[in-house]
MARGUGU-934289 format. One line per 2 residues: number of its first residue (from 0); their letters; for each residue x, y, z of C-alpha. Coordinates in Angstrom, 3 decimals. Example, Ala and Ser with C-alpha at 12.3 -4.5 7.8 and 13.67 -1.06 7.14 Angstrom:
BEGIN
0> AS> 12.300 -4.500 7.800  13.670 -1.060 7.140;
! end
This chain:
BEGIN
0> XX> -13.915 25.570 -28.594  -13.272 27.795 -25.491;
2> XX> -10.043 28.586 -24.531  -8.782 27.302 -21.017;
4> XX> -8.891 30.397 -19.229  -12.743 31.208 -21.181;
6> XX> -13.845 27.920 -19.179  -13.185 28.586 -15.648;
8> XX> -16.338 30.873 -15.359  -18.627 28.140 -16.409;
10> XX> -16.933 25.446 -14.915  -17.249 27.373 -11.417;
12> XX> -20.841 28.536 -11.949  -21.531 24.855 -12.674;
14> XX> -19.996 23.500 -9.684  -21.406 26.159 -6.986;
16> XX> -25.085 25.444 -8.697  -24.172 21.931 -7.862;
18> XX> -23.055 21.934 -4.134  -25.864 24.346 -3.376;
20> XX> -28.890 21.634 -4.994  -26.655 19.341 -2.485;
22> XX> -26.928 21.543 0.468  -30.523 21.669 -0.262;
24> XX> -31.152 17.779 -1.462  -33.911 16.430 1.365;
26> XX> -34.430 13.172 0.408  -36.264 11.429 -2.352;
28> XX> -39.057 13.015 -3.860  -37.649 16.166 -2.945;
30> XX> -36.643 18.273 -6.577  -36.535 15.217 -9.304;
32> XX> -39.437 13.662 -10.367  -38.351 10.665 -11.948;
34> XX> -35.631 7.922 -11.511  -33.930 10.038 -8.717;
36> XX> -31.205 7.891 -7.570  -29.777 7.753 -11.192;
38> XX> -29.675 11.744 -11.546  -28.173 12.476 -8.577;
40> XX> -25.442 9.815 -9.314  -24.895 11.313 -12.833;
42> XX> -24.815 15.190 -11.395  -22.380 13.708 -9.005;
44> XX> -20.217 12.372 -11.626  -20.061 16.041 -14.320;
46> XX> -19.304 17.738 -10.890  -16.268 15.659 -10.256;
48> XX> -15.199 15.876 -13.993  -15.503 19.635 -14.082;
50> XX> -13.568 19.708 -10.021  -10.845 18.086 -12.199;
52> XX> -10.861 20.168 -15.394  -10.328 23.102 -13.262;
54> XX> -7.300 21.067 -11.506  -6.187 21.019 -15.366;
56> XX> -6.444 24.352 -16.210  -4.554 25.232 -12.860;
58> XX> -1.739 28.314 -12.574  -2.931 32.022 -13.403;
60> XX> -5.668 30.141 -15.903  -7.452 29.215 -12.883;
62> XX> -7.098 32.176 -10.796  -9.178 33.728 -7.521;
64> XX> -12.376 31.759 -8.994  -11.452 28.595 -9.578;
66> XX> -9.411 28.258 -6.283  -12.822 29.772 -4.239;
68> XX> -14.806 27.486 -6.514  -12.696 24.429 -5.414;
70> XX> -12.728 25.571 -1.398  -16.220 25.784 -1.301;
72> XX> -16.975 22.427 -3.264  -13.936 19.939 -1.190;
74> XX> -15.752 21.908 2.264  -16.565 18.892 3.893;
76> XX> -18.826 20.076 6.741  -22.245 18.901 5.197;
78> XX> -20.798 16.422 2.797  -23.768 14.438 3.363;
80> XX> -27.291 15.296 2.346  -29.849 14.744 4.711;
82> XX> -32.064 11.735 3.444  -29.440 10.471 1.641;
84> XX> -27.915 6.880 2.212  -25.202 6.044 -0.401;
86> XX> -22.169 7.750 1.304  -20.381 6.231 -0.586;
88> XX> -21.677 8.193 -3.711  -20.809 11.692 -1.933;
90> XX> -16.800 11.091 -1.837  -15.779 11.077 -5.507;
92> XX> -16.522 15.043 -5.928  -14.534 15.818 -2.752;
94> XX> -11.548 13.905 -3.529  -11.837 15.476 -7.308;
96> XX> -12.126 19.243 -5.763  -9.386 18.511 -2.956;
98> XX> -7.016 17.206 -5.801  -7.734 19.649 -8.246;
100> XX> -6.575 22.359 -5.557  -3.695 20.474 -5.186;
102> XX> -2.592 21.057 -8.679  -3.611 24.776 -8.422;
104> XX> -0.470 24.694 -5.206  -1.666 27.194 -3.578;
106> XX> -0.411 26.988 0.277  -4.099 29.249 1.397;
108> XX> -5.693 25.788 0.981  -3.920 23.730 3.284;
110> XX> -5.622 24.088 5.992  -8.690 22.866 4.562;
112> XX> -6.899 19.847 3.651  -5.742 19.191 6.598;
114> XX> -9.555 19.405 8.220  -10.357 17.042 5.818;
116> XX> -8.127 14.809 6.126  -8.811 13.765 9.770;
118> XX> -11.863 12.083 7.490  -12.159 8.281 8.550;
120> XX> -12.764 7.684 4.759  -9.440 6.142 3.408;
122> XX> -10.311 7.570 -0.122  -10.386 11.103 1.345;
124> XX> -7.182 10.584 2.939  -5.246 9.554 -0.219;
126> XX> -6.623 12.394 -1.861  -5.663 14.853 0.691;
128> XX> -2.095 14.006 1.081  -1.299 14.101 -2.564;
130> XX> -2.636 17.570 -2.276  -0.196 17.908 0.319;
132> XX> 2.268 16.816 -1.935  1.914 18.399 -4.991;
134> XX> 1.858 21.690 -2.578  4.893 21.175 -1.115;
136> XX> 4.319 23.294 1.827  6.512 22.685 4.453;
138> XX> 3.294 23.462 7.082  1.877 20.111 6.251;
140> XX> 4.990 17.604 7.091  4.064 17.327 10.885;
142> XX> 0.347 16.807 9.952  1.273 14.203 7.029;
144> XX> 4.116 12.161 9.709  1.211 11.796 12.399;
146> XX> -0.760 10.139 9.809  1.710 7.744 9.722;
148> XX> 1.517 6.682 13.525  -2.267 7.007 13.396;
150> XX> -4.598 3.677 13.796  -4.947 2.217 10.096;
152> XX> -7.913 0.190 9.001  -8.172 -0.666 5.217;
154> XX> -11.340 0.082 3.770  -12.157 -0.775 0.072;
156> XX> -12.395 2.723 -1.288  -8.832 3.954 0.110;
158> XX> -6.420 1.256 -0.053  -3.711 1.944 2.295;
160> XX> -2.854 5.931 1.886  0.634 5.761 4.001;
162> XX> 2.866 4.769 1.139  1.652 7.992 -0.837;
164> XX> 1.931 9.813 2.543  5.457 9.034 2.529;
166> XX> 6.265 10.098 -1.102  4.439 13.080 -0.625;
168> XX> 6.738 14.229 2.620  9.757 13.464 0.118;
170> XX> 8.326 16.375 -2.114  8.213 18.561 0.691;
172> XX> 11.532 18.063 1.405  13.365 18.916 4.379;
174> XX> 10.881 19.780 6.818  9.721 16.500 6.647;
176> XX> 13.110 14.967 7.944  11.658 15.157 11.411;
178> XX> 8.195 13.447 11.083  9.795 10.387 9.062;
180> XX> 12.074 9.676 11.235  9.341 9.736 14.227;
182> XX> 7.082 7.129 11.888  10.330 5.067 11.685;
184> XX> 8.646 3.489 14.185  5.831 2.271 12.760;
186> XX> 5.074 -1.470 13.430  3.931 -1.920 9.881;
188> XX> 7.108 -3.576 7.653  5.895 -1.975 4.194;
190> XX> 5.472 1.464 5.909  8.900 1.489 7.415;
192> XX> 10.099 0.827 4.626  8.411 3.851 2.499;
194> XX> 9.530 6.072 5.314  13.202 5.278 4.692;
196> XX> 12.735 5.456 0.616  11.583 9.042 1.171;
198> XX> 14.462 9.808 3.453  16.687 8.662 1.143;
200> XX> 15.206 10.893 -1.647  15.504 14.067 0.628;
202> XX> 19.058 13.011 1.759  19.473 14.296 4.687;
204> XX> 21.999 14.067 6.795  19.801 14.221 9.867;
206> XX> 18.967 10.817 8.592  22.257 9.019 9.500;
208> XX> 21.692 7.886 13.245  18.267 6.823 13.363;
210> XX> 18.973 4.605 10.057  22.390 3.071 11.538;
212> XX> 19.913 2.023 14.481  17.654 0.532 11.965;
214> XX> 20.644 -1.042 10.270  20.927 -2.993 13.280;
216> XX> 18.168 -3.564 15.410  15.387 -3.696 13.275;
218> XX> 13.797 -7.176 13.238  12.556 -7.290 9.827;
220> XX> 15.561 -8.020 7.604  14.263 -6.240 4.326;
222> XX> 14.346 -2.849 6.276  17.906 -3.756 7.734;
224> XX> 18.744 -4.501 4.211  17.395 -1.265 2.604;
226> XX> 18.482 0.713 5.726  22.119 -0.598 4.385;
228> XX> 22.074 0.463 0.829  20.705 3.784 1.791;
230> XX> 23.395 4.402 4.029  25.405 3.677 1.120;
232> XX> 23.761 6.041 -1.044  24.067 9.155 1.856;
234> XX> 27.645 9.322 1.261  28.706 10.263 5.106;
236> XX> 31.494 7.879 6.620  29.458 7.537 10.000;
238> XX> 27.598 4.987 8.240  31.586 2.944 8.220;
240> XX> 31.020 1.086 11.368  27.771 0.539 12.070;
242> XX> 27.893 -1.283 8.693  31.168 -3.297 9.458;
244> XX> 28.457 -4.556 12.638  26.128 -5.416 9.723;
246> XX> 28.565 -8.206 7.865  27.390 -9.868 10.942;
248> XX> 23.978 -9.867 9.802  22.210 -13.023 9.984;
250> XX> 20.820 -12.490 6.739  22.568 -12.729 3.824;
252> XX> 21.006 -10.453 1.538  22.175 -7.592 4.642;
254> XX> 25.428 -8.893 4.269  25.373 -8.304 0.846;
256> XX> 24.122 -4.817 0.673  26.445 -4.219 3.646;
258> XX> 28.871 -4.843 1.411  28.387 -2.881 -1.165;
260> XX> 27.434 0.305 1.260  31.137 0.283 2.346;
262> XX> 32.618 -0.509 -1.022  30.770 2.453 -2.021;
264> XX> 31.878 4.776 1.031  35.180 3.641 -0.033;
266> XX> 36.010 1.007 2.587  38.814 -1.231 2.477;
268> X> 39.208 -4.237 4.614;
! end
């Protein structure tokens, strides 16, 4: 059995043997010479287990090989063979190598992530900004908080990438403050929402205003209700009167976590 560090050499010699038949793949009848479609699909899939066992490995293990290795397979600038019509087929190895450099967190591969990520594949997406996230780099908050704002289409191989987007600003920290509070704007409930979870997880002060205006002019009542506990949760006594406004509320369950904001902020009637 090798050892983890005794596998990155094969592991990278595998996968750059790999991309380069891919580079080269013209179409059927082109190198295999029997049941083509099949072969390419099962290359496809020991390229995007070995992409992740290098991910594994990660830290010093990994080192100026594996990360090189990983570059030059998530390089998305001919991610599609000539001749060949299953897109669909090509994505699992790219999101494999783009997470797997993720895990290494090294901050030179960010801006290869970020090219790839302007990808109108969902699936890509998702992969790219928990790469982002499990970086941590505080160079990709404005990219990840545009996202947010961008036009959003589900597609069945992505899902919808924004809530992940939004936990993986929260593990960048404070330099994505900013760019959340931009995307509170959003006209999409679930993602408003998910942008004031992760600014309650960074905690913020910064955070105050903008979520005393949601407190009270937002129309859906779950994110007035959630703005309210989180104001609770910050701790800072600005929060006092804008939430005395919200006992107003015309919802109860804002009333209610109102409530409990100021009883936790110390309030007395």
């Amino acid at each position: 059995m090798l050892f983890r560090s005794e596998a990155v050499a094969p592991l990278c010699n595998f996968l750059r043997l790999g991309k380069a038949a891919e580079r080269n793949y013209k179409g059927p009848g082109s190198y295999y010479t029997h049941d083509e479609n099949f072969r390419f699909a099962d290359r496809r899939n020991r390229m995007t287990y070995a992409a992740g066992a290098l991910g594994a490995i990660g830290g010093t293990n990994g080192g100026t090989n594996a990360f090189q290795t990983l570059l030059f397979l998530a390089d998305g600038r001919d991610r599609i063979p000539s001749g060949y019509v299953n897109v669909a087929d090509k994505y699992p190895v790219t999101c494999a190598a783009v997470e797997a450099l993720g895990k290494l967190r090294n901050p030179e591969a960010i801006d290869t992530i970020l090219r790839l990520m302007q990808n109108g594949n969902n699936y890509v997406k998702w992969s790219c900004v928990q790469a982002l996230g499990d970086i941590g780099d505080a160079h990709a908050a404005d990219p990840l908080g545009k996202l947010l704002l961008a036009p959003f289409a589900p597609d069945y191989w992505g899902g919808d990438y924004r809530r992940d987007t939004c936990k993986s600003l929260a593990r960048i920290g404070a330099a994505s403050v900013e760019p959340l509070i931009r995307a509170l704007k959003c006209n999409t409930v679930d993602v408003r929402l998910e942008v004031v979870s992760a600014l309650s997880k960074i905690g913020d002060k910064r955070a105050m205003k903008p979520l005393c205006e949601l407190l009270l002019n937002d129309k859906e009542s779950r994110v007035r209700a959630f703005a309210a506990s989180t104001l609770g949760e910050l701790k800072d006594q600005s929060a006092v009167t804008p939430l005395i406004g919200a006992l107003k509320d015309s919802d109860s369950r804002v009333r209610g976590d109102a409530a409990r904001a100021l009883d936790s902020l110390g309030w007395k009637p």
